[in-house]
C-alpha positions as CSV (number, residue, x, y, z in Angstrom):
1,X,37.8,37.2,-81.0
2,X,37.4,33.9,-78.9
3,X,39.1,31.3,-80.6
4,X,36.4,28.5,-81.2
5,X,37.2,26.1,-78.5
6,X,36.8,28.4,-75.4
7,X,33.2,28.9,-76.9
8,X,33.4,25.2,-76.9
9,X,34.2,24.9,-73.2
10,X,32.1,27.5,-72.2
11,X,28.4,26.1,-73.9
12,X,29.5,22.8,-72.2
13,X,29.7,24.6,-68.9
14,X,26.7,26.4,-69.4
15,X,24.8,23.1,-70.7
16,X,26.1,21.3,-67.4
17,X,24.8,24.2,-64.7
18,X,21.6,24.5,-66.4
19,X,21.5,20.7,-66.0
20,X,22.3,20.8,-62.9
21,X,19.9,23.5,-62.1
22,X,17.0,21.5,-63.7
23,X,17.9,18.4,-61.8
24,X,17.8,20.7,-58.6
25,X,14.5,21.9,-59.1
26,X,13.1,18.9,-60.1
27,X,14.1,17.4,-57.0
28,X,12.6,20.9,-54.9
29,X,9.5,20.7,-57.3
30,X,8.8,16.6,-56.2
31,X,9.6,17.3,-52.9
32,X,7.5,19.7,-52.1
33,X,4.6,19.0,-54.3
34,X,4.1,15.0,-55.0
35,X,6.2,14.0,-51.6
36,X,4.8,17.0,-49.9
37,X,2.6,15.0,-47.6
38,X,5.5,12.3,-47.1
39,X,8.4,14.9,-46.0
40,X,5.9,16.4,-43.7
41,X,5.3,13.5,-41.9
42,X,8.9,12.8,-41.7
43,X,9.8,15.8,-40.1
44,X,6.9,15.7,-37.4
45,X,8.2,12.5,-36.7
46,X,11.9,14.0,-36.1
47,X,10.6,16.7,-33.9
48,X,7.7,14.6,-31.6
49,X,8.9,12.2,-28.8
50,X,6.8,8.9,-27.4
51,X,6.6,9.1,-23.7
52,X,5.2,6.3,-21.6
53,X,3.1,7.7,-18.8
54,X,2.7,5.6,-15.5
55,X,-0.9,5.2,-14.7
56,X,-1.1,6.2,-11.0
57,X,-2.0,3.5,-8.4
58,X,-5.2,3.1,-6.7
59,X,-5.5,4.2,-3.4
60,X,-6.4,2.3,-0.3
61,X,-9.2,3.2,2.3
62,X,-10.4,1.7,5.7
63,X,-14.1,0.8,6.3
64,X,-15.2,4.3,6.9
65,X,-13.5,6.0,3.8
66,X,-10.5,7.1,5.6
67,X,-7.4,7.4,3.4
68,X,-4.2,4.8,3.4
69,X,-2.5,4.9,1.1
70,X,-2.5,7.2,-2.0
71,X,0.2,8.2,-4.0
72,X,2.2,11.8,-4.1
73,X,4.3,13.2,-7.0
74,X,7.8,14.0,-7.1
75,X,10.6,15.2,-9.7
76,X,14.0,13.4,-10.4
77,X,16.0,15.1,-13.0
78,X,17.0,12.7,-15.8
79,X,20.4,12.5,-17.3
80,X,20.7,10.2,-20.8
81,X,23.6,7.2,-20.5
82,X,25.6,9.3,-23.0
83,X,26.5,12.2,-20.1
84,X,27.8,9.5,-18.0
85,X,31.7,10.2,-19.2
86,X,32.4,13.8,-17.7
87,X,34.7,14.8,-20.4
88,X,36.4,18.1,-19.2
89,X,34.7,21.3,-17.0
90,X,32.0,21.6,-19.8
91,X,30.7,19.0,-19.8
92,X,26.7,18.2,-18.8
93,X,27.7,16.0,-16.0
94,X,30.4,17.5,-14.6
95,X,28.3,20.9,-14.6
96,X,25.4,19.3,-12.8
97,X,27.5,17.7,-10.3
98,X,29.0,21.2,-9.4
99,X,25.7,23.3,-9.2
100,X,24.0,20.3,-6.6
101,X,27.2,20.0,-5.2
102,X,27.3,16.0,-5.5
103,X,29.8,14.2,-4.5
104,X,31.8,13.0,-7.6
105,X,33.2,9.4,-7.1
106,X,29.8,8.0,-5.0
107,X,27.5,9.8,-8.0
108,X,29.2,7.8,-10.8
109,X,29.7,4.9,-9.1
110,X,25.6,5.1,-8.4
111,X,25.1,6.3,-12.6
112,X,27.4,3.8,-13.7
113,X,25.3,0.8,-11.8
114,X,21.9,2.5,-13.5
115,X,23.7,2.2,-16.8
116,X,23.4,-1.4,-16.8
117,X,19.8,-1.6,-16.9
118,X,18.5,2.1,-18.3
119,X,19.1,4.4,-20.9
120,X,17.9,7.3,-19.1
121,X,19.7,7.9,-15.3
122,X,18.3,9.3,-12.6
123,X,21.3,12.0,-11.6
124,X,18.7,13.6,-8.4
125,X,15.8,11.3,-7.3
126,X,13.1,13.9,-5.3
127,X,14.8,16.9,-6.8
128,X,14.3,20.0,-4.9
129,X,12.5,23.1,-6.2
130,X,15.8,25.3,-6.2
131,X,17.5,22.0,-8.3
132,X,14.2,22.0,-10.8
133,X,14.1,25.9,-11.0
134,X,17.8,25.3,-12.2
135,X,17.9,23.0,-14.5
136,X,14.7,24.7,-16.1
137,X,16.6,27.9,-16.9
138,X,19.6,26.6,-17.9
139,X,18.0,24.1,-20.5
140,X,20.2,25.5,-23.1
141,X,22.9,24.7,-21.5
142,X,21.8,20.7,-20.4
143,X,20.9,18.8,-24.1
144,X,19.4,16.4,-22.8
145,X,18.6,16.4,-19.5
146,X,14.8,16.6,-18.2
147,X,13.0,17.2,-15.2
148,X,10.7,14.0,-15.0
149,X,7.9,13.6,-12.8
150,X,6.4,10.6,-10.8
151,X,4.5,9.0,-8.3
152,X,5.5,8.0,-5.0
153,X,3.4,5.4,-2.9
154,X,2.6,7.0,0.2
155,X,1.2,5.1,3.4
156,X,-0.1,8.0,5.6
157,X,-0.4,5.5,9.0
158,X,2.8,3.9,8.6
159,X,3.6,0.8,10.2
160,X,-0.1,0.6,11.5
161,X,-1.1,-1.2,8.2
162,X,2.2,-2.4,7.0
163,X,1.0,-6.3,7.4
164,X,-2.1,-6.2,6.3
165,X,-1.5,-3.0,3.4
166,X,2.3,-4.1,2.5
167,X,4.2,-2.0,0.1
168,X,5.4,-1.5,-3.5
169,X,9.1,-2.0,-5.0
170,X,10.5,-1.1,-8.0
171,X,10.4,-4.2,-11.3
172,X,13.8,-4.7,-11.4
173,X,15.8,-6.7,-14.0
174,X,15.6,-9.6,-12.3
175,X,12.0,-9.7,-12.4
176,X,11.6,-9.0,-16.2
177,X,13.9,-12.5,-16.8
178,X,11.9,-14.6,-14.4
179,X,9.4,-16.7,-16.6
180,X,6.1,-14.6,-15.1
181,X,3.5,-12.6,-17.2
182,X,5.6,-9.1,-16.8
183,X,3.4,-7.9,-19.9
184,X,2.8,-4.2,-19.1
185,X,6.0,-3.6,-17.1
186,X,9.0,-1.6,-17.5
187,X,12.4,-1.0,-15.7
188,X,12.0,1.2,-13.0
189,X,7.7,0.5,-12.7
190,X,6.1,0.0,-9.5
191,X,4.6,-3.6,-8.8
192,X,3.3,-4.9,-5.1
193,X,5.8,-6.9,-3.3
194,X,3.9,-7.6,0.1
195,X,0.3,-8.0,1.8
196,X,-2.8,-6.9,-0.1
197,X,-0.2,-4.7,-2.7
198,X,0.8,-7.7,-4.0
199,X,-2.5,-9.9,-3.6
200,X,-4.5,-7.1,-5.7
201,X,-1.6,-5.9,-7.8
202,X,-3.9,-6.1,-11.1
203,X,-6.8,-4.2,-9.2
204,X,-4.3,-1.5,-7.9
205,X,-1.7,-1.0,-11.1
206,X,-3.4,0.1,-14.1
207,X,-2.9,0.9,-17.6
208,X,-0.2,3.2,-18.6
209,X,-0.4,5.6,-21.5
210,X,1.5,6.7,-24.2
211,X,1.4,10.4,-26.1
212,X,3.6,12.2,-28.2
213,X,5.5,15.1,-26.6
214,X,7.2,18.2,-29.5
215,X,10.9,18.4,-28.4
216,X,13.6,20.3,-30.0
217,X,17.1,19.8,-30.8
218,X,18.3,19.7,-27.1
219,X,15.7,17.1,-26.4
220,X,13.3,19.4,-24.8
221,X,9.7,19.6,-24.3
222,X,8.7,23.0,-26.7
223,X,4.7,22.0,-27.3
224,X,1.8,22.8,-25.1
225,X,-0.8,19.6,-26.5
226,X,0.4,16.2,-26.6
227,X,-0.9,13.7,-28.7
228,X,-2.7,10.8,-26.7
229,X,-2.0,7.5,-28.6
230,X,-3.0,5.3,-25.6
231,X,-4.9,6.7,-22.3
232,X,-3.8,6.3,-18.8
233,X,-6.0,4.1,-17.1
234,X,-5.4,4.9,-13.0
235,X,-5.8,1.6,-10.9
236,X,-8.4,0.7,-9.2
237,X,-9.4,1.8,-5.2
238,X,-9.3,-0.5,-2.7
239,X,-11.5,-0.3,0.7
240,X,-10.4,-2.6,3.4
241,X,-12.8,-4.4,5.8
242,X,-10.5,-2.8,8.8
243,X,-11.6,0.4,10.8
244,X,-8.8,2.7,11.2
245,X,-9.6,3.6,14.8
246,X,-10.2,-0.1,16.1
247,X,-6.7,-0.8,14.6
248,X,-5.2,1.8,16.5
249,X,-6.8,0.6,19.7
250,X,-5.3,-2.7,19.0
251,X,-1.8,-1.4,18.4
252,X,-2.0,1.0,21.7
253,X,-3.3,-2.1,23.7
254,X,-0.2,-4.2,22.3
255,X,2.4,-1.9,22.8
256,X,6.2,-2.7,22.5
257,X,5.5,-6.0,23.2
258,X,6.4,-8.8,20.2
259,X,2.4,-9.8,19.9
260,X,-0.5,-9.6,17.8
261,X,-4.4,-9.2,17.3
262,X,-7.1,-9.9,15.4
263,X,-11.0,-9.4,15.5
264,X,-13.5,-10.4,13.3
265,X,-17.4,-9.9,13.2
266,X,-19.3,-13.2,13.6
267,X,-21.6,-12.5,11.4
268,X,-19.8,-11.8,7.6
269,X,-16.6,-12.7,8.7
270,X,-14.5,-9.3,7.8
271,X,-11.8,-8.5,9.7
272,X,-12.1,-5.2,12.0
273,X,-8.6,-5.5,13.3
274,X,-5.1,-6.9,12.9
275,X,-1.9,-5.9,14.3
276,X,1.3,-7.5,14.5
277,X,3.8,-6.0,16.5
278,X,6.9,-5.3,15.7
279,X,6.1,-3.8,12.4
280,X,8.5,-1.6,9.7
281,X,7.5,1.9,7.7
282,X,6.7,0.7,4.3
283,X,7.6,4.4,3.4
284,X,11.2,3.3,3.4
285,X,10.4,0.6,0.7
286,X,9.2,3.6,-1.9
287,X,12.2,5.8,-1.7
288,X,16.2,4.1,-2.5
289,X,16.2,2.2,0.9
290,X,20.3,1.3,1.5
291,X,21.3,-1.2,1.4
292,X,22.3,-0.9,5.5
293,X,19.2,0.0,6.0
294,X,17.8,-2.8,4.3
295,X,20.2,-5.3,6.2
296,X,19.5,-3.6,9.6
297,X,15.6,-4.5,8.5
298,X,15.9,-8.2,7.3
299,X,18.5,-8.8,10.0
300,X,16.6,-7.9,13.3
301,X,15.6,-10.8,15.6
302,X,12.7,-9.1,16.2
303,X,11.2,-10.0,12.7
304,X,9.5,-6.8,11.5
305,X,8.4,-8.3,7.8
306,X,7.4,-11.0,9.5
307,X,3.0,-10.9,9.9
308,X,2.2,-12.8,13.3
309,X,-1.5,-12.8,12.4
310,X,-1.3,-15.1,9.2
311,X,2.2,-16.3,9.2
312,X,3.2,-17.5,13.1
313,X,2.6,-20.9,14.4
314,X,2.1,-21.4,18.2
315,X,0.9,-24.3,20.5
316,X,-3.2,-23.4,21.1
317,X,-2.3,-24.3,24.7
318,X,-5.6,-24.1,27.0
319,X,-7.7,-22.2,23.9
320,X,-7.9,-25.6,22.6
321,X,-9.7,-27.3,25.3
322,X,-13.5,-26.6,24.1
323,X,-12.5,-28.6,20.8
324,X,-11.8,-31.3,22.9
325,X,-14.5,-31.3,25.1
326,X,-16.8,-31.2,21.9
327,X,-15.1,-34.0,20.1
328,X,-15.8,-36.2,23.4
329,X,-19.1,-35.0,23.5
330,X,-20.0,-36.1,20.4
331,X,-19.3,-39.3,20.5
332,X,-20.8,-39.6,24.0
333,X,-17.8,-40.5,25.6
334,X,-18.7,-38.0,28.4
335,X,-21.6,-35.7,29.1
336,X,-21.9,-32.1,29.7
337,X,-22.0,-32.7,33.5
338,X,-19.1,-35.6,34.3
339,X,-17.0,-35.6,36.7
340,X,-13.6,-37.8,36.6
341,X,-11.0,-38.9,38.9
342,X,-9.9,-35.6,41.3
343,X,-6.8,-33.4,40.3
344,X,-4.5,-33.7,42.3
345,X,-1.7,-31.9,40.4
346,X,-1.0,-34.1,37.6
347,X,-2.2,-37.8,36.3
348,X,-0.1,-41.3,35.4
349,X,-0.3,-42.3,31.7
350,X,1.9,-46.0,31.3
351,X,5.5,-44.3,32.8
352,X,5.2,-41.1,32.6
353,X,3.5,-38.2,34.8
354,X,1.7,-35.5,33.3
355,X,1.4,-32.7,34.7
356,X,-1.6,-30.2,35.5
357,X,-0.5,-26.1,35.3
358,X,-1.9,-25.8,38.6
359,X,0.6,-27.8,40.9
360,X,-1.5,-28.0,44.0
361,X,-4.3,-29.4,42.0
362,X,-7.7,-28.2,41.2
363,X,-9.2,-30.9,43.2
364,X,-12.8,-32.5,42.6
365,X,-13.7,-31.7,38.9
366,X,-16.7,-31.8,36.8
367,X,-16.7,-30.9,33.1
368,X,-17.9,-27.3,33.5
369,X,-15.4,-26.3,36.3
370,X,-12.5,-27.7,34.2
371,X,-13.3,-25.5,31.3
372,X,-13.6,-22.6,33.4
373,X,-10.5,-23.2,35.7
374,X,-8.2,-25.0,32.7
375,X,-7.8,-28.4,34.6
376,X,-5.2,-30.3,32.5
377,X,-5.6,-33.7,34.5
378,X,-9.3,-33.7,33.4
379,X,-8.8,-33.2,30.1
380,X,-6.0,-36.1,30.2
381,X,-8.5,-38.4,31.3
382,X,-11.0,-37.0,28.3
383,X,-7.7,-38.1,26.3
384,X,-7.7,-41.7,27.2
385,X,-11.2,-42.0,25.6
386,X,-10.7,-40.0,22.2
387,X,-8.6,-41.9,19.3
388,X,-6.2,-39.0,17.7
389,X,-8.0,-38.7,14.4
390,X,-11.0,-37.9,16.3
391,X,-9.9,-35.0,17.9
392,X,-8.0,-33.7,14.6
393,X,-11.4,-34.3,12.9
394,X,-13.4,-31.8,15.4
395,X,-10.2,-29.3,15.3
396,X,-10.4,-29.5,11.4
397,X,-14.3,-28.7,11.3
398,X,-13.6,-25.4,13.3
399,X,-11.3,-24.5,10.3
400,X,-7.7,-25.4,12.1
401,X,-5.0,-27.2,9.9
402,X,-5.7,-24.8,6.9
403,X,-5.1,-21.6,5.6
404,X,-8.4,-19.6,6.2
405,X,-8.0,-16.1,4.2
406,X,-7.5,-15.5,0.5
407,X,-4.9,-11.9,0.8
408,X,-1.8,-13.8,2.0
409,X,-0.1,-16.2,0.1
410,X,2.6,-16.5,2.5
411,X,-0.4,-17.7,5.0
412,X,0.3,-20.7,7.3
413,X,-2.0,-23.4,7.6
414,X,-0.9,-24.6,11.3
415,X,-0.6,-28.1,12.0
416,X,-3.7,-30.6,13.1
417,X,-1.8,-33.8,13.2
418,X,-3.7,-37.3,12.7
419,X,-2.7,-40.6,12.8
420,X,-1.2,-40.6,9.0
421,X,0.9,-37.6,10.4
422,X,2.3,-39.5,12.9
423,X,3.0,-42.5,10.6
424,X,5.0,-40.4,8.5
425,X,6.8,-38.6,11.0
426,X,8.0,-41.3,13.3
427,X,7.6,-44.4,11.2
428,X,4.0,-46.8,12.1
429,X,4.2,-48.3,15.5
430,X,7.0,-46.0,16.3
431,X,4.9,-43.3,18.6
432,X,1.7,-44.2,21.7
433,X,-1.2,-43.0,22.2
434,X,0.0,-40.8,24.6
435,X,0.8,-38.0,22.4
436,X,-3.5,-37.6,22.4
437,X,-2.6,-36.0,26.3
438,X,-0.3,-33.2,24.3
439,X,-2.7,-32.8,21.9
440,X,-6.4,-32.3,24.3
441,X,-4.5,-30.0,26.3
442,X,-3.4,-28.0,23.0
443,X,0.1,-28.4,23.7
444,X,2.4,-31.4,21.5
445,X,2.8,-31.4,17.8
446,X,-0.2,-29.1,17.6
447,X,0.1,-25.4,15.8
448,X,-2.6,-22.4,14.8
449,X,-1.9,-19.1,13.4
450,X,-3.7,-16.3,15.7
451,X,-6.2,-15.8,12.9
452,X,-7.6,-19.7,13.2
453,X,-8.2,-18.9,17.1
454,X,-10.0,-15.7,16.1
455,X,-11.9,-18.5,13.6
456,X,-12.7,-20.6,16.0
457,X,-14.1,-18.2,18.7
458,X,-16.4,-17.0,16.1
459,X,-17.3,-20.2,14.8
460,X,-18.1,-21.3,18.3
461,X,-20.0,-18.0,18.8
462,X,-22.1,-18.7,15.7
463,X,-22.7,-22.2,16.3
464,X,-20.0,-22.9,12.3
465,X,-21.7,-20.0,10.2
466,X,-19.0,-17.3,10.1
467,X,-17.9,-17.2,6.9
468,X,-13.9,-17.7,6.2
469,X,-12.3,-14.1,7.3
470,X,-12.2,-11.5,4.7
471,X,-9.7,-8.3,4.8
472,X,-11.4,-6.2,1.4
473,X,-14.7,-4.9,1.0
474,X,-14.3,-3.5,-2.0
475,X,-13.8,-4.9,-5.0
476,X,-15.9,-7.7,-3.5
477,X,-15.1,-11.4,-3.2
478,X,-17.1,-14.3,-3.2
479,X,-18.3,-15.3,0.5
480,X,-16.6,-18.3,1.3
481,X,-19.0,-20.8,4.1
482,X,-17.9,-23.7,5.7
483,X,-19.3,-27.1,6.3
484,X,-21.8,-26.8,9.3
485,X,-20.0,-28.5,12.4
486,X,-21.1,-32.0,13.0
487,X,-21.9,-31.0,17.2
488,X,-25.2,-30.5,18.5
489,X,-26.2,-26.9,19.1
490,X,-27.3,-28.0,22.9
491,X,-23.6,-29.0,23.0
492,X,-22.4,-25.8,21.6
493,X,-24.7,-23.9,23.8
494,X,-23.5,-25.7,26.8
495,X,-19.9,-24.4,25.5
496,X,-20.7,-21.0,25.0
497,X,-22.3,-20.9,28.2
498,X,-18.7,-23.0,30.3
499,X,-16.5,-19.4,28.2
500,X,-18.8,-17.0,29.6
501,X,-18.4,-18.2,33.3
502,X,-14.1,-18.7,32.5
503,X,-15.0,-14.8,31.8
504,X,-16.8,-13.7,34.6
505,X,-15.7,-16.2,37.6
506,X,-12.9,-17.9,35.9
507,X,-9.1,-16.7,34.3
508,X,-10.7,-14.6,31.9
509,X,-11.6,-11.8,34.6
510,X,-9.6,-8.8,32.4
511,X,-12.2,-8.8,29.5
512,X,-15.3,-8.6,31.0
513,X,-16.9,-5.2,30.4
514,X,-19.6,-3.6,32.2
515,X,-23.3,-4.5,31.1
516,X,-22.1,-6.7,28.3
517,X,-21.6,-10.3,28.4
518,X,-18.1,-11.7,27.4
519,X,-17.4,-15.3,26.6
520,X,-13.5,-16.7,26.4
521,X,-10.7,-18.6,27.8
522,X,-7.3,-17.8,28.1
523,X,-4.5,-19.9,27.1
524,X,-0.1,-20.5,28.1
525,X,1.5,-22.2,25.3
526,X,4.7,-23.7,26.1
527,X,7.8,-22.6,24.6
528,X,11.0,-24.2,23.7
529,X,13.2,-21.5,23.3
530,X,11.7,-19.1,26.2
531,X,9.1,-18.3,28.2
532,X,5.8,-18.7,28.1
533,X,3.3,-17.5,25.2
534,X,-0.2,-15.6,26.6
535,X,-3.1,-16.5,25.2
536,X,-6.7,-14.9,24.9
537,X,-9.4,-15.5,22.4
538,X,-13.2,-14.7,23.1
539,X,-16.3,-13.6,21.6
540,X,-19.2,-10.8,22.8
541,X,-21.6,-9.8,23.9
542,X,-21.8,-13.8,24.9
543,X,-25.6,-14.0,24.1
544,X,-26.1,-12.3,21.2
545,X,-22.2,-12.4,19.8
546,X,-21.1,-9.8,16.9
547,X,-17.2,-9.7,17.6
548,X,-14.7,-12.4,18.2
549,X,-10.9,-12.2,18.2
550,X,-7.5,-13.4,19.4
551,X,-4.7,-12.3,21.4
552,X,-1.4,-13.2,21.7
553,X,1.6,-12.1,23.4
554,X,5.1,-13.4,23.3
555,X,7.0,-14.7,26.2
556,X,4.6,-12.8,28.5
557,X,3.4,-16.0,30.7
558,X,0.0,-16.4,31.5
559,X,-2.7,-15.4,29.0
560,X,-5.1,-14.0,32.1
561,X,-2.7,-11.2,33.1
562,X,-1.4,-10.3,29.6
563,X,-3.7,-11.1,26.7
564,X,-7.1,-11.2,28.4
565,X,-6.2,-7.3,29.2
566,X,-5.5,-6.4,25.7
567,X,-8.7,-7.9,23.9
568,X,-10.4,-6.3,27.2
569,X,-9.7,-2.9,26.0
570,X,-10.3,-3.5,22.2
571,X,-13.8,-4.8,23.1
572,X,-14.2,-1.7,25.3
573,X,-13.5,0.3,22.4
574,X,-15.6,-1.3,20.0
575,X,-18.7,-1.1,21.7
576,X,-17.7,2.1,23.0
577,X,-18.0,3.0,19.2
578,X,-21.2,1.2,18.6
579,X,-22.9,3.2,21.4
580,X,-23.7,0.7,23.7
581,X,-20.7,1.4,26.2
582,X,-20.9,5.1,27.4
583,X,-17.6,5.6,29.4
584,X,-18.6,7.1,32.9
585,X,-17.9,11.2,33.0
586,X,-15.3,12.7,33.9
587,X,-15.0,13.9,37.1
588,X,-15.7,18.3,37.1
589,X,-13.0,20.0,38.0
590,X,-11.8,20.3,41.4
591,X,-13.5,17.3,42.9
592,X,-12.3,14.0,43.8
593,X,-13.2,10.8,41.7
């Protein structure tokens, strides 16, 4: 028989597992009928991932609907910060980096750099389908690691557009500590850094969206329907003003030369061509540029980045001399028909001698003949009769001396100076009158950018109504109109009439088309630190205008033999489009043209 106190020991063992076992299924019984609901939700919760998805940009098209820019979709493979140590042959890390055979010391030098501003590393950026296919079959084996997908800008032209278009960067770190609105914006995001990507960066961008993904242990995607908790919103499209094959016309025409162009219609203003020569692939900007390359870019003296048509300042040189002309006219200091003292290579002002371009002298000159042959010495002697803030005051009603589009903030607004300019700059009483000779002849203290000459051939061709250039057609912009000019149309007329002769008889000979009037005047601004710069700016057809626009080329020399030839064969090609240029035939084969 049991003595009486193992009988003891044993009920108090019993008592305490059938305690036990009550407490247990107590607990089982709550948790799976009251707290049902609440440990259901918990364990969804452990098993579903949020993923922010990138809303993709919106693309970019020319006048006609042709396609820009658009975006294309790659795969990086994704490591998490945690792999970064490679901890022996086993490891995730050191397994990657032998099956892509990467090199070792440059890959964690480049993951140890992304560690300081992401969790999640990019180990291969544009993975290949061989490198996808891998880590897709071997996900077992990678905890972790994902094969992430996103979208690359892509400029399908190149450096055609890369001016006007720009290109998009990556929101860095820096950015997110600068004091801007970077609401919206992650590490690693795309933003617009340049040209109309960065003008209409809220258009373009978007709204990302969120959604929950079912992963298991390892990290992977196992479900097939995601859970939207926020849709992706895709930018908006943007269609530029420019036609595609009027900008390539205008690139061919430039060449290699360090130049630009840019035509406008007279009529609403939007700009049908602009080209600025050199220019850089703003596919490079998209992909990890190096830092070499990047240098090689930023470095060259050729200024690739750098947007002649809105950005680079230039003495108007001869292109200037119809303001001139108008401001004397106005006040009736001369008339359409005066003739002054002859040229005879240059005039006296006080004790100095300016000189005309022409060194022989043009000779006995009346106002029409020194338009259309660009006598200097006349238009000293219209100098003598104009106060400075006069002639600033007719430059400024063509649109000169301010920044004239609304895409470029980087945009220069030239330099129209006045006699409060002067004041400032030398000190009252400290400069003479005779900086008004610089200044008629468009030479001096005087600077445009090429897009206020292509403003003020078609302000001149539409007697002040073209509206301020516009680059975008769609999403529309308010039409901005200037103040009418304060010249009389007879005088404007007169002008008009003086740049269609400079075209046909005059230095503007290599623009004038066949059957269609052309009115313009060619231009050599002086340079400091070279040769020449050639001028051309002009506006057709002369009686019934549509188009104007401005050339210039570099230390070329003289605007007649190098710019006048370029807007020649832009205007050829424009009308040539319109239909009311039919190139002759070509000749049949076997016979002579």
């Amino acid at each position: 028989m049991p003595d009486r106190d193992f009988l003891l020991r044993v009920g108090i063992f019993r008592t305490i597992v059938i305690g036990l076992f009550l407490i247990l299924t107590g607990n089982l019984f709550v948790m799976m009928v009251p707290q049902h609901t609440y440990y259901k939700d918990q364990a969804v919760e452990n098993r579903q991932v949020r993923f922010r998805v990138r809303a993709p940009r919106g693309r970019i098209f020319d006048r006609h609907g042709t396609l820009l820019a658009d975006n294309m979709y790659i795969a990086d493979i994704m490591i998490p910060g945690s792999c970064l140590t490679p901890d022996g042959p086993d490891s995730t890390l050191t397994r990657l980096m032998t099956w892509f055979d990467l090199p070792v010391a440059r890959t964690l030098a480049r993951l140890a750099e992304q560690k300081q501003k992401y969790k999640r590393l990019v180990l291969v950026r544009n993975a290949s389908m061989g490198q996808i296919a891998a880590v897709e079959e071997r996900g077992r084996e990678l905890p972790g690691v994902r094969v992430e997908a996103r979208s690359r800008r892509r400029y399908l032209f190149g450096s055609l557009f890369a001016h006007i278009i720009g290109y998009v960067g990556e929101v860095s770190r820096a950015d997110l500590d600068t004091t801007g609105d970077w609401s919206g914006y992650r590490l690693g995001d795309s933003i617009g850094k340049q040209g109309l990507e960065s003008a209409l960066e809220d258009v373009l961008r978007g709204k990302s969206g969120v959604k929950l993904e079912e992963v298991n242990a390892a990290g992977r995607v196992v479900g097939r329907d995601p859970v939207w908790l926020r849709e992706v919103e895709p930018g908006g499209d943007v269609t530029l003003s420019i036609s595609l094959p009027l900008q390539q016309v205008m690139a061919d025409a430039i060449g290699p030369r360090t130049a630009c162009g840019v035509a406008v219609s007279t009529s609403t203003g939007e700009v049908l061509a602009a080209f600025s020569n050199p220019s850089f692939d703003p596919n490079l900007m998209t992909v990890s540029i190096s830092s070499d390359q990047w240098r090689k870019l930023v470095d060259d003296p050729a200024k690739p980045f750098f947007n002649r048509v809105v950005q680079a300042t230039y003495p108007p040189a001869s292109l200037y001399k119809p303001v001139t002309s108008l401001a004397a006219l106005q006040d009736h200091l001369v008339g359409r028909e005066t003739s002054l003292e002859p040229c005879l290579g240059g005039w006296d002002f006080g004790t100095r001698y300016f000189r005309c371009w022409k060194r022989g002298g043009h000779g006995e000159v009346d106002h029409t003949k020194a338009i259309v042959e660009s006598c200097d010495t006349f238009y000293y002697q219209l100098a003598v009769r104009l106060e400075i803030d006069q002639l600033a005051a007719a430059a400024r009603s063509f649109g000169l001396g301010r920044r004239c589009t609304r895409l470029f903030s980087d945009e220069s607004a030239g330099n129209v100076p006045d006699t409060a300019w002067y004041d400032k700059r030398f000190g009252a009483g400290h400069w003479t009158p005779g900086v008004v000779l610089n200044n008629a002849i468009g030479q001096g203290e005087l600077l445009v950018t090429p897009i206020q000459m292509a403003v003020l051939a078609g302000r001149l061709a539409s007697s002040g109504r073209m509206p301020d250039p516009e680059f975008v057609l769609i999403p529309p912009e308010p039409t901005k109109h200037p103040d009418p000019l304060p010249f009389s149309e007879e005088d404007l007329e007169w002008v008009r009439g003086v740049l269609r002769e400079t075209v046909e008889r005059g230095t503007g000979k290599a623009a004038r088309l066949p059957g269609i009037p052309v009115a313009g005047k060619t231009g050599t601004a002086q340079n400091p630190h070279g040769e020449d710069h050639a001028w051309f700016m002009c506006f057709a057809p002369a009686d019934e205008p549509e188009v104007a626009l401005a050339v210039i080329v570099e230390n070329a020399g003289h605007g007649s033999t190098i710019a006048a030839p370029v807007a020649g064969a832009w205007l050829k090609a424009y009308f040539t489009q319109t239909g009311r240029l039919v190139p002759p035939p070509a000749a049949a084969e076997g016979t002579t043209p």
